[in-house]
C-alpha positions as CSV (number, residue, x, y, z in Angstrom):
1,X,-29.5,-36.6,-27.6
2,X,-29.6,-36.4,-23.8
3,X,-28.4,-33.9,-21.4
4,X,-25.4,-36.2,-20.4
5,X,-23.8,-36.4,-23.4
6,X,-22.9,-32.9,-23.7
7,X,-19.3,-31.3,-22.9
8,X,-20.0,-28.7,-19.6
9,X,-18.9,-26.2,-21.2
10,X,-20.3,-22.7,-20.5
11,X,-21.5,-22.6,-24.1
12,X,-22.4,-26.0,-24.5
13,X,-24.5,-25.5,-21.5
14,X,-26.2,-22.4,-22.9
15,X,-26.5,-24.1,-26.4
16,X,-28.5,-27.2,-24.3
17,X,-30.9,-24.4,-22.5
18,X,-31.7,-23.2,-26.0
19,X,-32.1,-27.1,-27.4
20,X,-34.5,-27.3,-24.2
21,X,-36.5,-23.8,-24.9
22,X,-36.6,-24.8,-28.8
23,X,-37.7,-28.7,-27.4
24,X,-40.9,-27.2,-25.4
25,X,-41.8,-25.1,-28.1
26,X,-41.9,-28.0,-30.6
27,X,-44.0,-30.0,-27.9
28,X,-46.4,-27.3,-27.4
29,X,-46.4,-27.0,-31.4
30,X,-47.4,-30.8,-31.9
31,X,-49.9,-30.5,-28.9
32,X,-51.6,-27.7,-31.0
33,X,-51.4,-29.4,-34.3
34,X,-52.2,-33.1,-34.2
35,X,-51.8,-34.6,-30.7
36,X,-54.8,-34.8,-27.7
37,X,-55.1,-31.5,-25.2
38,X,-55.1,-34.0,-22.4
39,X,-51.7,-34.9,-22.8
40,X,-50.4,-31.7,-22.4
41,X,-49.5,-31.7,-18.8
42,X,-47.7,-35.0,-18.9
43,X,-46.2,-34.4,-21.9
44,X,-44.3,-30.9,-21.0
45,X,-43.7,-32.2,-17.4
46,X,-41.8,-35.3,-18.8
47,X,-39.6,-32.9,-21.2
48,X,-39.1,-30.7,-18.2
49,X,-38.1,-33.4,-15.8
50,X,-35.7,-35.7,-18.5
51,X,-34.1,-32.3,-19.8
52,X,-34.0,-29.6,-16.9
53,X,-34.9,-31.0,-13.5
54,X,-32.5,-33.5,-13.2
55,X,-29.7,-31.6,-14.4
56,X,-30.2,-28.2,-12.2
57,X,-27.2,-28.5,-10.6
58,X,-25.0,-29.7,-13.8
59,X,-26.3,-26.2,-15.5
60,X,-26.0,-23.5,-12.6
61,X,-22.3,-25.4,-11.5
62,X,-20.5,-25.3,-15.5
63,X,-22.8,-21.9,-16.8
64,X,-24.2,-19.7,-14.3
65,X,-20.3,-17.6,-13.0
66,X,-20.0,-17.3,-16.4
67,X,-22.7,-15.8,-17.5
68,X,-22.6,-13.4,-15.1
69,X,-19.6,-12.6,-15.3
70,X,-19.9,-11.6,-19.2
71,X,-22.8,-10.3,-18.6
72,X,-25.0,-12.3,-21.0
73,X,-28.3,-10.9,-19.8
74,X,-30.7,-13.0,-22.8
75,X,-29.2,-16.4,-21.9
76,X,-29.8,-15.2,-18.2
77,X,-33.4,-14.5,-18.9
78,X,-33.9,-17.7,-20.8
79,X,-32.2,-19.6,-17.8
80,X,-34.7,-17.8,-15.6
81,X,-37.1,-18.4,-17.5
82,X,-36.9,-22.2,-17.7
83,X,-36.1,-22.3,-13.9
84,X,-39.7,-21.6,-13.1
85,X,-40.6,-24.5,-14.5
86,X,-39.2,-26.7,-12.9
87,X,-39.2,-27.5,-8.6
88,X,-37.1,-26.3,-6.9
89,X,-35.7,-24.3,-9.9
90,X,-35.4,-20.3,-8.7
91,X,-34.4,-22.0,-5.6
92,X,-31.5,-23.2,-6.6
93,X,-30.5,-20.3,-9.3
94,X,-30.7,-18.2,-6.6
95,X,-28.7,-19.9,-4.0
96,X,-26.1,-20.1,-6.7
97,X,-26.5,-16.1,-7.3
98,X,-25.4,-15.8,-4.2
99,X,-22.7,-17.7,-3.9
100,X,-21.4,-16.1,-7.2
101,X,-21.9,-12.6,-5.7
102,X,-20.2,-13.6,-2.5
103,X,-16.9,-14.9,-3.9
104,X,-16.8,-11.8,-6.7
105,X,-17.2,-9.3,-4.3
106,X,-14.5,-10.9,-2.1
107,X,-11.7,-10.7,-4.5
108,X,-12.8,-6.7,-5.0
109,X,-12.7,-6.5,-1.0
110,X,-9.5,-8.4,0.0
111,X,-7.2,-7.2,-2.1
112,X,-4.9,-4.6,-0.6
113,X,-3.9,-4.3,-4.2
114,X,-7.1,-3.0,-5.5
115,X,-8.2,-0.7,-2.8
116,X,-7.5,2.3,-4.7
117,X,-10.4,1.1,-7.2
118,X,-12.5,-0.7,-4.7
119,X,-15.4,1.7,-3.9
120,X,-15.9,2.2,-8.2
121,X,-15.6,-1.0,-8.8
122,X,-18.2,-2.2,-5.8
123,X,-20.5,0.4,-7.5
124,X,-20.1,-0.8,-10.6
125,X,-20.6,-4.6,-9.3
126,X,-23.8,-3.5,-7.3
127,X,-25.4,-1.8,-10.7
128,X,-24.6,-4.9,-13.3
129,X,-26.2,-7.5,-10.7
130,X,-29.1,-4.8,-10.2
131,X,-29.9,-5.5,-13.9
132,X,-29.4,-8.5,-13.6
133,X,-32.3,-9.4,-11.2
134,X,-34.7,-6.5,-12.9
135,X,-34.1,-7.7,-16.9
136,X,-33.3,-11.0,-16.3
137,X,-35.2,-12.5,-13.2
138,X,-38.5,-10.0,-13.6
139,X,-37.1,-8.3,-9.9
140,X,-38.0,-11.1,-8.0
141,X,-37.9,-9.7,-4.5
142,X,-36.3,-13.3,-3.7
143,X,-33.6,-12.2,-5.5
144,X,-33.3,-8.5,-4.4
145,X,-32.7,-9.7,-1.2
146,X,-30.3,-12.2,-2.1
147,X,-28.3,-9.9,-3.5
148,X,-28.3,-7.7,-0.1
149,X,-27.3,-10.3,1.4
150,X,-24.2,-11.0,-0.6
151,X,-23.4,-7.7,-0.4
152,X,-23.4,-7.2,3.5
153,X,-21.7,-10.6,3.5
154,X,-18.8,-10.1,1.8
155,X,-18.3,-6.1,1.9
156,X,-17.8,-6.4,5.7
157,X,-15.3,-9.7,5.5
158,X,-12.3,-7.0,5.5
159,X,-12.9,-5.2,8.8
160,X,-13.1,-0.9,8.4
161,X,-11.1,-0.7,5.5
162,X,-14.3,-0.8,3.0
163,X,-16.1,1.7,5.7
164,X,-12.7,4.1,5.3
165,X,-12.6,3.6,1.8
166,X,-16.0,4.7,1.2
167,X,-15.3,7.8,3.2
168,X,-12.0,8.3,1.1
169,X,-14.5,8.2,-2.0
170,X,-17.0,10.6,-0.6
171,X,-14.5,13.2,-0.2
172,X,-13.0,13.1,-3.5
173,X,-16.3,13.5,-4.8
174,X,-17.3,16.2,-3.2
175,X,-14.1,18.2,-2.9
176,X,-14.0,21.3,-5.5
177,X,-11.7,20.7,-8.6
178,X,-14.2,17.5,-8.8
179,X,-15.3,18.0,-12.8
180,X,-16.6,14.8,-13.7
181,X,-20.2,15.0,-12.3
182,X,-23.3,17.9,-12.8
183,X,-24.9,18.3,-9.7
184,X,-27.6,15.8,-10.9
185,X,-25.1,13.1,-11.5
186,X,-23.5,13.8,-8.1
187,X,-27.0,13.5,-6.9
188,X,-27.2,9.9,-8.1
189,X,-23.7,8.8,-7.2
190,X,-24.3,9.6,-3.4
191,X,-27.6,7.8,-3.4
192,X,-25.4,4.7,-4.7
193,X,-22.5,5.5,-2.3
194,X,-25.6,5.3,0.5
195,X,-26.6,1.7,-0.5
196,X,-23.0,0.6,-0.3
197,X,-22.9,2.6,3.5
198,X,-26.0,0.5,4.5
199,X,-23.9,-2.2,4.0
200,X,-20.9,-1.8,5.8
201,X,-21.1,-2.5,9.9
202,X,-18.3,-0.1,10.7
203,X,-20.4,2.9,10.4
204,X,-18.5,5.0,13.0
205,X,-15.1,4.2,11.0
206,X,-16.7,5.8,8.5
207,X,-17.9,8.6,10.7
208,X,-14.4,9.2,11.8
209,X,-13.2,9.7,8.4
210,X,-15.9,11.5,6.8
211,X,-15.9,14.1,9.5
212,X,-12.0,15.1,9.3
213,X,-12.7,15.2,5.6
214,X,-15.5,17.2,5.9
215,X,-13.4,19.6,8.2
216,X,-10.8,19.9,6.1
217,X,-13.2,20.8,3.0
218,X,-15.1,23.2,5.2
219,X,-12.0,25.1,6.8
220,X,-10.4,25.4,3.5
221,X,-12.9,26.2,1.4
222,X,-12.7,23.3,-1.2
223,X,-16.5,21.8,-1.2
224,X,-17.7,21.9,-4.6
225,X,-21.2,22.5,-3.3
226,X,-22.5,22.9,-0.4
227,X,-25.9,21.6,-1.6
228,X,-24.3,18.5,-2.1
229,X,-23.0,18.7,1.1
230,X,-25.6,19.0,3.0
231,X,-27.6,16.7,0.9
232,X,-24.8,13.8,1.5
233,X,-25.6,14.8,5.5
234,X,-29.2,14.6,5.5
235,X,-29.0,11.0,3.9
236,X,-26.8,10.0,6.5
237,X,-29.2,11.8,8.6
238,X,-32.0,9.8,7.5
239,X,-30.0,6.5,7.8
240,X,-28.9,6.6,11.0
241,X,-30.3,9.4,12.8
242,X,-29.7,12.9,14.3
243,X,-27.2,11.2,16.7
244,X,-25.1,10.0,14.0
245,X,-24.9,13.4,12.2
246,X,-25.4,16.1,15.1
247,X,-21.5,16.9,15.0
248,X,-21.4,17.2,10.9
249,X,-24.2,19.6,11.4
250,X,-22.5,21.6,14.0
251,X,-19.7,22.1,12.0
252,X,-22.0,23.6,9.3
253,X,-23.3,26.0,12.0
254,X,-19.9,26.5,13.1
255,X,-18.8,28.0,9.8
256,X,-21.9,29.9,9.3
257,X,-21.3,31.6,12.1
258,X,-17.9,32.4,11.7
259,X,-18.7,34.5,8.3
260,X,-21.3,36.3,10.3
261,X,-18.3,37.3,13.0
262,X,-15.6,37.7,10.2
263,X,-18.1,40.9,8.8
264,X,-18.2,41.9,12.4
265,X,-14.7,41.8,12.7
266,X,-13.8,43.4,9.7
267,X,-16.5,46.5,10.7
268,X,-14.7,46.4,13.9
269,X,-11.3,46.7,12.5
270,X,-12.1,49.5,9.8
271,X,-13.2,51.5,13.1
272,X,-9.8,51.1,14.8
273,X,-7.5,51.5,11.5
274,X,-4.8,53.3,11.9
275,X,-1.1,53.5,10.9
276,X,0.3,50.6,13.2
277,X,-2.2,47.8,12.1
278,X,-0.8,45.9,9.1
279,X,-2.9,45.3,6.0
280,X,-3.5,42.3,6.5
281,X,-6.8,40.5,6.0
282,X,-8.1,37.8,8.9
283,X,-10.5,35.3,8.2
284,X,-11.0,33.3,11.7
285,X,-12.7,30.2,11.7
286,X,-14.7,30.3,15.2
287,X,-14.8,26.1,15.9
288,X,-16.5,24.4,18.7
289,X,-14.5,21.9,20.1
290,X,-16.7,19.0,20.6
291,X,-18.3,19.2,16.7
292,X,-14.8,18.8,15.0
293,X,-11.7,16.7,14.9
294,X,-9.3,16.2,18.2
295,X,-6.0,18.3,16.3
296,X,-2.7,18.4,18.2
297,X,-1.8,21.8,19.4
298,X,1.4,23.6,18.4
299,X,2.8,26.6,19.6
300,X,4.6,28.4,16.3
301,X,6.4,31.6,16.7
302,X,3.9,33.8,14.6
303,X,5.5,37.3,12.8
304,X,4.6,40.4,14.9
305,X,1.5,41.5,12.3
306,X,-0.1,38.1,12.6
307,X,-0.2,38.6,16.8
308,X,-1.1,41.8,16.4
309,X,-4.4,41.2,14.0
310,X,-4.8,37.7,16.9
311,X,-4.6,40.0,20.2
312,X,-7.3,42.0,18.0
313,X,-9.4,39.0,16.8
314,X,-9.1,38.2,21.1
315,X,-10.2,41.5,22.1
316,X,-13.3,41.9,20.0
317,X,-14.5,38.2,20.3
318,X,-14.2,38.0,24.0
319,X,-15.5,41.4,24.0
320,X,-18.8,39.7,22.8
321,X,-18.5,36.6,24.1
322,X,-17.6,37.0,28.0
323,X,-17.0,33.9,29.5
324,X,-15.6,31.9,26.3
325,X,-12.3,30.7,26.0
326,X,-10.0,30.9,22.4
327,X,-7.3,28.3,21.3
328,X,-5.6,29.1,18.3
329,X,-4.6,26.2,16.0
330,X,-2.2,26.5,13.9
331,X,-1.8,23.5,12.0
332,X,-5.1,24.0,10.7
333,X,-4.4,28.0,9.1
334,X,-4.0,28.4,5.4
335,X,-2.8,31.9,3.5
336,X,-2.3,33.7,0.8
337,X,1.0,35.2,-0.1
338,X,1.4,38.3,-2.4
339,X,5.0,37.5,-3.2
340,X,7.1,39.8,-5.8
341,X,9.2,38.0,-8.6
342,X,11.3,38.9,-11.6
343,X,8.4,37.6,-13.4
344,X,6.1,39.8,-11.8
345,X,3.4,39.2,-8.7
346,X,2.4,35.6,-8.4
347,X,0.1,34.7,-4.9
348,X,0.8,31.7,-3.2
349,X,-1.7,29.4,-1.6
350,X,0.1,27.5,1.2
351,X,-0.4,26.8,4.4
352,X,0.5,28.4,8.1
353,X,3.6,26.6,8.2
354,X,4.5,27.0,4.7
355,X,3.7,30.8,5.2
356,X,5.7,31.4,7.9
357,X,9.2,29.5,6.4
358,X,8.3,31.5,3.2
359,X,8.2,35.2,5.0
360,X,12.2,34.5,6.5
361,X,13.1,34.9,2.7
362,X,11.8,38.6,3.1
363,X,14.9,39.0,5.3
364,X,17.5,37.3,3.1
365,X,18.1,35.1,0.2
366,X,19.4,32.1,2.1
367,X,18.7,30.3,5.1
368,X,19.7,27.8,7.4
369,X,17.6,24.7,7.9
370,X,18.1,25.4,11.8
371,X,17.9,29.3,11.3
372,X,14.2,28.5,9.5
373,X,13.4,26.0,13.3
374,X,14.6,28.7,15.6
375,X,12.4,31.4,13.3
376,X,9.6,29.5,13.5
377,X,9.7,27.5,16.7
């Protein structure tokens, strides 16, 4: 029987690896039993040579894609296995690795189609061809760095959208309401997520959308931990430096800061209490412009109490702080309404906007659509 005759066929071909593994062992079987030592060389280099090195190609072009892609890790071994045998063997398995890893990833990149699952399904890529090369090719460092390769190869033949994606990603897994992981598994997840960042070459896309994330989880309180947090910095930190991640760390400072003045505040305001301040409780987020996101500014018509508790906030910042100049930004304020129902109390979380449409309906039941624009400018 010779290697011609068979089908090619993924499972013929796997069927043939086994006839050559079972065909060596025979060989080395006779050579123990009844035939001369010294023909032991010639005699398993001409089985290797008639059944494996002249049919390399033939076995890694009609098995190899699928093998890996059903992630057959014994016949992988034994394919491995017999490669070193042979010249030229790992050579060739691995530039055919590669290849496969190269056109795979590409249909998980390219496709507009898929780019809600992309990141999970590059992570879930990376890990089976991980164990592929540790179980199956004994973590060849040829291999390893094959397998970078591919990676960095075909993750960056869609430009930014992989680097925005894997921002996207971050976010959602690190935003509160995020149940899925313990903090140990998040642990792990990032450190993945970080191999797949050293791959992408659009690092400050993903800068850009990592840090209005990041703003948004900071200002409205919806990290799910900010050890996680700050651990996810200081690997980007260690990636890419302090100039990379100065920014994210000022808007840490930022907000620890801002609870420091917010008890200051609130001190100072329980001095001045009296009957004309409202009850209403400020929480002021004291951000330095060149740490966060550019925002647009828009000028809102704010109700009377909420200037009143801002001229306040003014006085006893500046009061402190001689010299610095405050910009309110609206589009960035979130509240919490106390609202009265037939149902009872319910509080609403909503934003400024939201707030400030809600509180016409103190005044009446209905309202115009330009009535609510001219209320709220």
């Amino acid at each position: 029987s010779t290697w011609c005759k068979y089908s090619g066929t993924s499972m013929s071909c796997m069927s043939r690896l086994h006839h050559v593994d079972k065909r060596l062992n025979e060989e080395k079987e006779r050579l123990l039993h009844y035939l001369d030592t010294s023909t032991k060389w010639s005699l398993i280099h001409t089985v290797e040579k008639q059944l494996l090195s002249e049919h390399l190609t033939t076995v890694l072009q009609k098995g190899l894609d699928n093998l890996l892609e059903e992630n057959r890790v014994d016949e992988l071994a034994l394919l491995y296995s017999l490669f070193t045998r042979v010249k030229k063997g790992l050579q060739e398995l691995c530039a055919n690795f590669n290849t496969y890893i190269k056109k795979k990833g590409r249909t998980i990149v390219i496709d507009p189609e898929k780019d809600k699952t992309m990141v999970q399904e590059l992570l879930d890529f990376k890990d089976k061809m991980d164990n592929v090369v540790c179980t199956c090719f004994q973590k060849n460092d040829k291999f390893g760095n094959s397998l970078k390769e591919a990676f960095e190869h075909f993750v960056n033949q869609r430009a930014n959208k992989p680097a925005e994606l894997i921002a996207k990603f971050v976010d959602c897994k690190l935003r509160a309401g995020n149940k899925e992981a313990t903090e140990e598994e998040l642990e792990k997840l990032l450190d993945k997520i970080m191999v797949l960042f050293r791959f992408i070459h659009g690092k400050d896309v993903f800068e850009a959308f990592y840090k209005k994330d990041l703003a948004k989880r900071l200002l409205v309180g919806k990290s799910a931990s900010v050890d996680a947090e700050k651990s996810m910095l200081s690997k980007l930190k260690q990636e890419c430096g302090g100039g990379f991640t100065s920014k994210l760390e000022g808007m840490f400072k930022d907000m620890e800061l801002s609870k420091d003045i917010n008890v200051a505040f609130k001190q100072y305001m329980s001095n001045l209490r009296s009957s004309s301040v409202s009850n209403i409780e400020l929480t002021v987020s004291i951000l330095t412009m060149g740490y966060w996101p550019t925002y647009p500014l828009m000028e809102v018509t704010l109700p009377a109490e909420m200037v009143q508790y801002q001229d306040h906030f003014n006085k006893f910042y500046l009061g402190k702080h001689n010299g610095r100049k405050l910009q309110w930004q609206p589009t960035l304020g979130h509240c919490v309404l106390r609202a009265e129902f037939t149902q009872g109390r319910k509080e609403l979380q909503v934003s400024l906007f939201q707030a400030l449409v809600l509180l016409l309906f103190n005044y009446s039941d209905e309202t115009s659509l330009e009535d609510i624009k001219a209320g709220t400018n």
